[in-house]
KOLBA-61080 format. One line per field, with one value per residue (C-alpha): residue in one letter; residue number from 1; x, y negated, z negated. Coordinates in steps of 0.5 Angstrom, whole numbers, plus 2048, in hexadecimal, padded with zeros to 3 digits. Example, Ala and Ser with C-alpha at 12.3 -4.5 7.8 and 13.67 -1.06 7.14 Angstrom:
BEGIN
resn = (A;S)
resi = (1;2)
east = (819;81B)
north = (809;802)
up = (7F0;7F2)
//
This chain:
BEGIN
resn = (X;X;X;X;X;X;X;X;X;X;X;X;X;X;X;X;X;X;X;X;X;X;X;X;X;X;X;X;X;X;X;X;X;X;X;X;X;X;X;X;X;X;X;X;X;X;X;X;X;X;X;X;X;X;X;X;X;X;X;X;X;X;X;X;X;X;X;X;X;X;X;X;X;X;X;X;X;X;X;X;X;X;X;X;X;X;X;X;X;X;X;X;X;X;X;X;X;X;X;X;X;X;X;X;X;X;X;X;X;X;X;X;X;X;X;X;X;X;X;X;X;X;X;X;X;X;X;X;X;X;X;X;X;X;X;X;X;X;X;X;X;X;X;X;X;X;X;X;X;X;X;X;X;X;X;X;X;X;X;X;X;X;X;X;X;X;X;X;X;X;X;X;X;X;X;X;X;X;X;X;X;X;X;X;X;X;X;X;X;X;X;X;X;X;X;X;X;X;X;X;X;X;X;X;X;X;X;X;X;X;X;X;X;X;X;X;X;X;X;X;X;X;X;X;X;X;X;X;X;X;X;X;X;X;X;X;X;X;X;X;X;X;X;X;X;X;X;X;X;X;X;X;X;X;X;X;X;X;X;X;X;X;X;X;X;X;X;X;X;X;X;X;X;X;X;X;X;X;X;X;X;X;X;X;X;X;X;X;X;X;X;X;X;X;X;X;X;X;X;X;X;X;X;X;X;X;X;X;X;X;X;X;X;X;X;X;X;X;X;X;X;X;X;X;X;X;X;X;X;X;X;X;X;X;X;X;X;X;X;X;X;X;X;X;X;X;X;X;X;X;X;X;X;X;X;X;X;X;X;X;X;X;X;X;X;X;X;X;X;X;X;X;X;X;X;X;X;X;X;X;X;X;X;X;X;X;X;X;X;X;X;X;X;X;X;X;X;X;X;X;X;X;X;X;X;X;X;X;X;X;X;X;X;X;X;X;X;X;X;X;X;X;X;X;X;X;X;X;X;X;X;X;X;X;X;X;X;X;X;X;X;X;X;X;X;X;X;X;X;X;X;X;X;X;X;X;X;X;X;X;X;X;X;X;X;X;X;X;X;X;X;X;X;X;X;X;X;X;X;X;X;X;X;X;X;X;X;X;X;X;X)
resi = (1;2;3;4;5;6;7;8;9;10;11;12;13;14;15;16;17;18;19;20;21;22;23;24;25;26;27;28;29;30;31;32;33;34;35;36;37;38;39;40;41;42;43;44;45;46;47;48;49;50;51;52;53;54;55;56;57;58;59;60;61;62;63;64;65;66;67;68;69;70;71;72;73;74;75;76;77;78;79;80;81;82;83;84;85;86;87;88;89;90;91;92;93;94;95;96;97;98;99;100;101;102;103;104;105;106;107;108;109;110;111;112;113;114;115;116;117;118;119;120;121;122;123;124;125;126;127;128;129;130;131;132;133;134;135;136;137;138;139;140;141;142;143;144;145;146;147;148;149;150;151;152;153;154;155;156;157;158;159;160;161;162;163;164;165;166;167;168;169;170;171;172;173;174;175;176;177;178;179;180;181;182;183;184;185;186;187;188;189;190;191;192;193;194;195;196;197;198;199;200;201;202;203;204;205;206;207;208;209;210;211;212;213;214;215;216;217;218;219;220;221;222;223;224;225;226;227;228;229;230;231;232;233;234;235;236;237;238;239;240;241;242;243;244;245;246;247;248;249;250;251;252;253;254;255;256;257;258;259;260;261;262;263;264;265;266;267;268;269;270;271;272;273;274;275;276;277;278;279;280;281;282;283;284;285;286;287;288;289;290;291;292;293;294;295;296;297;298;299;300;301;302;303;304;305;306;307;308;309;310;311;312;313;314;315;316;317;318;319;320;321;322;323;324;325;326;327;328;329;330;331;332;333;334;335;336;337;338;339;340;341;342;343;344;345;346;347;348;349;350;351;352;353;354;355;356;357;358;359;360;361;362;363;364;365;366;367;368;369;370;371;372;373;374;375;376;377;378;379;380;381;382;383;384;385;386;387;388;389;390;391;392;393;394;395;396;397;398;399;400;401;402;403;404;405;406;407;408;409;410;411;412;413;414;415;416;417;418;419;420;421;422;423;424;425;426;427;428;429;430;431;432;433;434;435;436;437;438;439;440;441;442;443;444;445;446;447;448;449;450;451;452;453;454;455;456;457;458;459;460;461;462;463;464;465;466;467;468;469;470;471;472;473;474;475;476;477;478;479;480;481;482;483;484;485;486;487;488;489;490;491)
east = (7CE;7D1;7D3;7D3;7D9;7DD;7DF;7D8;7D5;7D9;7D5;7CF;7D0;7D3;7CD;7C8;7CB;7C9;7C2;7C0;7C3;7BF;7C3;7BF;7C0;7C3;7C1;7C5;7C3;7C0;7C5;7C1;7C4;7C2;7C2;7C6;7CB;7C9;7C9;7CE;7D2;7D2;7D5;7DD;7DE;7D8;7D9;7D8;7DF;7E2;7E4;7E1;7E6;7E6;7E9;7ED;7F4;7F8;7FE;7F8;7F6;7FC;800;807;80D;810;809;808;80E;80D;805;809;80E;807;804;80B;80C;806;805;7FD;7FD;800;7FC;7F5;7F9;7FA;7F4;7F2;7F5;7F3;7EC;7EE;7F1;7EA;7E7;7EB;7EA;7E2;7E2;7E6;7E1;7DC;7E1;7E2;7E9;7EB;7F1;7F5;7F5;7FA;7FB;7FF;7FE;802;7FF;801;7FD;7FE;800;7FB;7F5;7F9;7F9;7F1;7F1;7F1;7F0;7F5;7FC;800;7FF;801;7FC;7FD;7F9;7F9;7F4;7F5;7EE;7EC;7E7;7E5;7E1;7DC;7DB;7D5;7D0;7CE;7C7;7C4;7CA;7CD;7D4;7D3;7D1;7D6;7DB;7D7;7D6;7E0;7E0;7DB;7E0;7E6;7E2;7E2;7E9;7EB;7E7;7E9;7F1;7EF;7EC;7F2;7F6;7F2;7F2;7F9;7FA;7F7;7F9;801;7FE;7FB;802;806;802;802;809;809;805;808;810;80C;80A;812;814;80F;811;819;817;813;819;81F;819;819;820;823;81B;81F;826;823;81E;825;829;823;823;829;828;823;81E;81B;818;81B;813;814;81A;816;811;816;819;813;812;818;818;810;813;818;812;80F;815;816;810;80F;816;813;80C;810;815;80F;80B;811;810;809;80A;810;80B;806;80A;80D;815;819;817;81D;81E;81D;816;814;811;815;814;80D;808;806;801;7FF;800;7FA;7F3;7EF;7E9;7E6;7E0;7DA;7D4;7CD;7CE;7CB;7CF;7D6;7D5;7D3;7DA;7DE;7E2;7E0;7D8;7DA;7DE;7D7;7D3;7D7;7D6;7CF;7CF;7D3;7CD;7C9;7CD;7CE;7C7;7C6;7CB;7C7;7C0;7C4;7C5;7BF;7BE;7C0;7C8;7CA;7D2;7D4;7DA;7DD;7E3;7E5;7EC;7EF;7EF;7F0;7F4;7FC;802;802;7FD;7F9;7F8;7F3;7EB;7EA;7EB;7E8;7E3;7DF;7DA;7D6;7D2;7CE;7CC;7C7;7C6;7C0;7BF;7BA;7BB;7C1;7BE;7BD;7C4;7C3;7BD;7C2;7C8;7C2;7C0;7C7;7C9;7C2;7C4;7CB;7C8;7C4;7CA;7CE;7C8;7C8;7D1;7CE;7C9;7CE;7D4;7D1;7CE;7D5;7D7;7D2;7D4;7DC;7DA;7D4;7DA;7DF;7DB;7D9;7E0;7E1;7DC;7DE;7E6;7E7;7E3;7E7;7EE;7EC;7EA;7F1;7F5;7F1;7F3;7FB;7FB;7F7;7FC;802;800;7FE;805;80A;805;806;80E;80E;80A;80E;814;812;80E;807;808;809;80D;807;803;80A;809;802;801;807;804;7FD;801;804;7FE;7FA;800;800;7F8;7FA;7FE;7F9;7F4;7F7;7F9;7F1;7F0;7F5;7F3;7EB;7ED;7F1;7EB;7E6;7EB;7EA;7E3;7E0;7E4;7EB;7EE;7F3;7F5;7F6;7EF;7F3;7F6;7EE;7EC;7F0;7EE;7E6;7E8;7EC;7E5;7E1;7E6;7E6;7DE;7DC;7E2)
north = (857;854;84E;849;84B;844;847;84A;842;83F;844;842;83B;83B;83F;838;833;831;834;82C;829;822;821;820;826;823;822;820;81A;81A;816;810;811;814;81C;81B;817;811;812;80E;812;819;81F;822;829;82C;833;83A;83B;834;832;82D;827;827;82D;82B;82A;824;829;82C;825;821;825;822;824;81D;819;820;81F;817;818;81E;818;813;819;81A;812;80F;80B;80A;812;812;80E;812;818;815;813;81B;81C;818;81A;821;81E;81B;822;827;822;820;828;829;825;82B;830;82F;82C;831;82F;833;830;832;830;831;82C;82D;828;826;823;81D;81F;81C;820;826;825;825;82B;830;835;832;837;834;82D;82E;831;834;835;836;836;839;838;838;834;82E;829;823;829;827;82C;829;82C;827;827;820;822;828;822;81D;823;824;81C;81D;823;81F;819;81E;821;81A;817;81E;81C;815;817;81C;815;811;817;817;80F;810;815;812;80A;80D;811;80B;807;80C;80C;805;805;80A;805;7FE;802;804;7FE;7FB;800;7FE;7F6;7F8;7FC;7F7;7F2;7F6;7F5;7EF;7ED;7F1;7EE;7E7;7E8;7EA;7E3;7E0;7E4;7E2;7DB;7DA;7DD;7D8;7DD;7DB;7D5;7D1;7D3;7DA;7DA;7D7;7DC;7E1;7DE;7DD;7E4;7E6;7E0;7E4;7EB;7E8;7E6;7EC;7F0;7EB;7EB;7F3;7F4;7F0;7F4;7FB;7F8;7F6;7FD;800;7FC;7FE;805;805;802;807;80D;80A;80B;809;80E;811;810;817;817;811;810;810;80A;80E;80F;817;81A;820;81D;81E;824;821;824;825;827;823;827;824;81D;81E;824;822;81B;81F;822;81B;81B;813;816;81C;817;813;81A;81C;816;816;81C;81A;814;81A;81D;816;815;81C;81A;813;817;81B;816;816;81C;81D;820;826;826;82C;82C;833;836;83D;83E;840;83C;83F;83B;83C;83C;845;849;844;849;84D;850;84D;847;846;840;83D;838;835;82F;82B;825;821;81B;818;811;80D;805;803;7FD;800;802;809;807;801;806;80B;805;804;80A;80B;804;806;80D;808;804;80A;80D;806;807;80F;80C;807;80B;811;80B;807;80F;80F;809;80A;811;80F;809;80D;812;80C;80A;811;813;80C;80E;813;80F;809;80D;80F;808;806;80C;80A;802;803;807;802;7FD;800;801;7FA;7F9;7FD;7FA;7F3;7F4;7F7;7F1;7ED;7F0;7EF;7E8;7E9;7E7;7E2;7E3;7E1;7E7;7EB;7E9;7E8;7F0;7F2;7F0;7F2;7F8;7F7;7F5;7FB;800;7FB;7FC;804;805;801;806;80D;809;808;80F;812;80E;80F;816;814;810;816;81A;816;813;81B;81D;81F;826;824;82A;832;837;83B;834;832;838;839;831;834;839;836;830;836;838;832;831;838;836)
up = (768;762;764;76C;76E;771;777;779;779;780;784;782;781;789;78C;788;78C;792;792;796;79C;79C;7A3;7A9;7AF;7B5;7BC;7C0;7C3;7CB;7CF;7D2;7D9;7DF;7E1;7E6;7E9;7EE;7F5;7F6;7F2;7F4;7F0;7F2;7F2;7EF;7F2;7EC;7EA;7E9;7E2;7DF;7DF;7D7;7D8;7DD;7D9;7DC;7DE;7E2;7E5;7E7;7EB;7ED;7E7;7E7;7E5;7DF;7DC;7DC;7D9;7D3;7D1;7D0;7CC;7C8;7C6;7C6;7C0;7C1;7C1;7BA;7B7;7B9;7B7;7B0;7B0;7B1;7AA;7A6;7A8;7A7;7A0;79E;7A1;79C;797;797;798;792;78D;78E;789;782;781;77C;776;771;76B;765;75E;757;751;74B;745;73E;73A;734;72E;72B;72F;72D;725;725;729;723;728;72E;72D;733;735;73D;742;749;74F;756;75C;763;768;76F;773;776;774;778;77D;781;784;78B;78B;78F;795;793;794;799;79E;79B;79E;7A4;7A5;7A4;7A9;7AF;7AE;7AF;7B5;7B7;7B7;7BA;7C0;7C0;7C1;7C6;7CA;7C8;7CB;7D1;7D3;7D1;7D6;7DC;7D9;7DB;7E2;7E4;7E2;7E6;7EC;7EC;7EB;7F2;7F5;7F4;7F6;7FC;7FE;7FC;801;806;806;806;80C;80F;80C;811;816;816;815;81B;81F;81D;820;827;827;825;82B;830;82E;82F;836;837;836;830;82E;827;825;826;821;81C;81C;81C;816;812;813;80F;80A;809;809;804;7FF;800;7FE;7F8;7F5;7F5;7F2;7EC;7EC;7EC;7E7;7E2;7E5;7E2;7DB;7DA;7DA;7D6;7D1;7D2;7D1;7CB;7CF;7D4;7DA;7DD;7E4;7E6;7E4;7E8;7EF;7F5;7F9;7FD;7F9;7F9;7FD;7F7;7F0;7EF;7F0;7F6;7F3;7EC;7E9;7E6;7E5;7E1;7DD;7D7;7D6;7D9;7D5;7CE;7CE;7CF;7C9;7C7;7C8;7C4;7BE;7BE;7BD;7B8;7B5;7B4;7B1;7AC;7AB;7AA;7A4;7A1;7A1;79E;799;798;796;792;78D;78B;788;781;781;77D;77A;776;772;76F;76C;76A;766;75F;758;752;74B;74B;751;752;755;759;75F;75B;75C;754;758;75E;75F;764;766;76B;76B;771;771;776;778;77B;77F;77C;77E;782;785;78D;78E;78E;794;797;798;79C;7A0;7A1;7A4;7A8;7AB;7AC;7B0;7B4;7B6;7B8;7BC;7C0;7C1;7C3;7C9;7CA;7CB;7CF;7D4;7D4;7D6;7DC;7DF;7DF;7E3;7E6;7EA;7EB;7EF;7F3;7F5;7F6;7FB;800;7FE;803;809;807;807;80E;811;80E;811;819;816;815;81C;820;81C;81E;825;826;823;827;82F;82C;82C;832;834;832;836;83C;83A;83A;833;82E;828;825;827;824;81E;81D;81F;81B;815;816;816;810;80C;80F;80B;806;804;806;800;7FC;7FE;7FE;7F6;7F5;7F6;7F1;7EB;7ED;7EC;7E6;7E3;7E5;7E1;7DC;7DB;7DC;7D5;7DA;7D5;7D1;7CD;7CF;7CF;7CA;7C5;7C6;7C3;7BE;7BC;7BC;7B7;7B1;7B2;7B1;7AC;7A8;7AA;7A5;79F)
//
């Protein structure tokens, strides 16, 4: 071979670098939680074919149309879910750029110069017959191009492309709180409108209840006390309606808050909270391995192998760094015929550069970076316990709710029992209108505490939906997201 061919230099010098990795391998941490649930928190559906809740989509999980399209609009206009997507792209825009030093940045350069010289210097020149000269150049290459032998900015890439992991599951979190922050606010809307429904049927009650004690007073059949109590009644029924009107109207202002928009009315509750807004039951499975998967443990553990890669990069810093500036191109003497074989030229010429006194920076960055592991490990074990607890509570609650709805059920029927023989009582004088209003609102209360319960077990399955990672997009969108990071992982 009679001369390197410039060409053939790029594939040799790609095979040399990132010969050493100096980050550590990653293992991740065990959980410092229990295998297994507590006792008191029994598993939900745990049965073979159950989907994981983390693939449970929330169309999937909340079944009543109305609440669907409400939580689609939250997702649509929430400023909260903007924010972390532009997040996501400036971890993807520092991703491709730390990928990007990894190559040569290649320039064309060109040139042409026409020059006269003095006259002076032309008259001594005894050879010099014309006093003008002309070059021109042309080249290709780059230049300060460094060879990452020692893996520094494989792990600088590594370290960007964790942190884009990162933020990717911070948004899908954000994207669950958001959706069950807007369910609970919708159910609570439903359950405050039943409630003013409850008090204004208990208010026309007690209304038409007061016009017959005002009739038998008059009739002498009832004393002036048996009017006040009717009439304390009403004025009670009244608060009632009052302060329920106020909570639905600043229930209906908090989840237009939450969606980012003005709910329209035909997305709201009715004045009955429904029975089937949401799945009854949902899978739970083994703690370590459900809480591995929540989005905010996923986003902490891509962040400790960022650590590891910035560790990596730091231990690199110690080794020499070889850069390599090179070029290939045309020059000859004159403006015609540049493009020639006569006047190819090339070169090639590395330099290195060996750390010998920094005064400790190069060692402080390492312990920086090392410290910074160990303060995210503490934020992992953390998080993953945080995790533990949240679900460990909503089990809890979930496995007294169902005994609690049925003592409450017996509780209403009882109530409303006693209720209805208190006014038959009443009728033929065996009772008091005292006894009357003291059964009717125990009656009332025990409807009350009942929508108050049937509320309590719809947002525990919505905070169950939650804190067990509850699905936020589609098997197919989440196998497609996989495979472009897998994509980005290998570029």
């Amino acid at each position: 071979m009679r001369r390197l061919r410039f060409v053939t230099v790029l594939p040799l010098l790609a095979a040399l670098t990132g010969c050493f990795n100096l980050a550590p391998d990653f293992h991740r941490p065990k959980p410092a939680i229990p295998d297994q649930w507590p006792d008191a928190a029994p598993a939900t559906a745990t049965h073979a074919n159950a989907i994981p809740v983390r693939k449970l989509g929330w169309h999937q999980f909340f079944v009543d149309p109305r609440l669907r399209r409400t939580v689609q609009l939250a997702l649509n206009n929430s400023q909260d879910l903007r924010q972390a997507a532009l997040d996501i792209e400036k971890a993807r825009a520092e991703y491709h750029l730390e990928g990007a030093a990894l190559f040569p940045s290649i320039d064309a350069t060109g040139s042409a110069t026409i020059e006269k010289s003095s006259d002076e210097s032309s008259s001594t020149s005894a050879s010099s017959s014309d006093d003008i000269s002309k070059s021109s150049s042309l080249s290709l290459g780059f230049t300060s191009y460094e060879l990452d032998f020692f893996g520094q900015l494989r792990n600088n890439k590594q370290a960007a492309f964790q942190s884009l992991l990162s933020s990717a599951a911070t948004r899908r979190s954000t994207q669950i709180s958001l959706i069950a922050e807007t369910a609970n606010d919708w159910l609570t809307l439903a359950a405050d409108k039943a409630l003013l429904e409850l008090a204004a049927k208990t208010l026309t009650s007690q209304r038409d209840y007061y016009q017959k004690v005002m009739g038998r007073h008059r009739l002498g059949l009832n004393t002036g006390s048996d009017v006040d109590d009717a009439r304390a009644s009403v004025a009670s029924a009244r608060e009632d309606v009052a302060s329920y009107t106020a909570t639905v109207a600043q229930d209906r202002n908090a989840l237009n808050l939450v969606a980012g928009t003005t709910i329209p009315k035909a997305d709201l509750p009715a004045d009955v909270l429904p029975d089937n807004a949401v799945l009854t039951t949902l899978p739970s499975g083994v703690p370590s391995r459900v809480l591995r998967n929540r989005p905010d443990v996923l986003a902490v553990e891509h962040t400790l192998k960022a650590d590891n890669a910035d560790i990596g990069a730091a231990r690199a810093a110690f080794f020499p760094t070889v850069s390599l500036t090179a070029s290939a191109g045309y020059a000859t003497e004159g403006l015609t015929h540049l493009v020639s074989s006569d006047n190819r030229t090339w070169s090639v010429g590395p330099t290195i550069s060996l750390p010998i006194f920094d005064f400790g920076s190069n060692r402080a960055t390492l312990n920086e970076n090392k410290t910074q592991k160990l303060i995210d490990l503490a934020d992992y074990q953390q998080t993953i316990q945080t995790a533990f607890e949240e679900v460990a509570n909503a089990l809890a609650t979930r496995a007294t709710i169902g005994e609690q709805l049925a003592a409450q059920r017996e509780l209403v029927d009882a109530r409303r029992g006693s209720y209805r023989r208190t006014r038959a009582q009443q009728g033929i004088g065996t009772a008091s209108s005292l006894d009357v209003y003291e059964a009717q609102q125990s009656y009332y209360s025990a409807e009350q505490t009942m929508i108050s319960k049937r509320l309590s077990r719809d947002t525990n399955l919505v905070t169950l939906y939650k804190v067990l990672g509850g699905g936020v997009l589609s098997d197919t969108a989440r196998t497609s997201g996989n495979d472009d990071a897998t994509r980005d992982s290998s570029s």
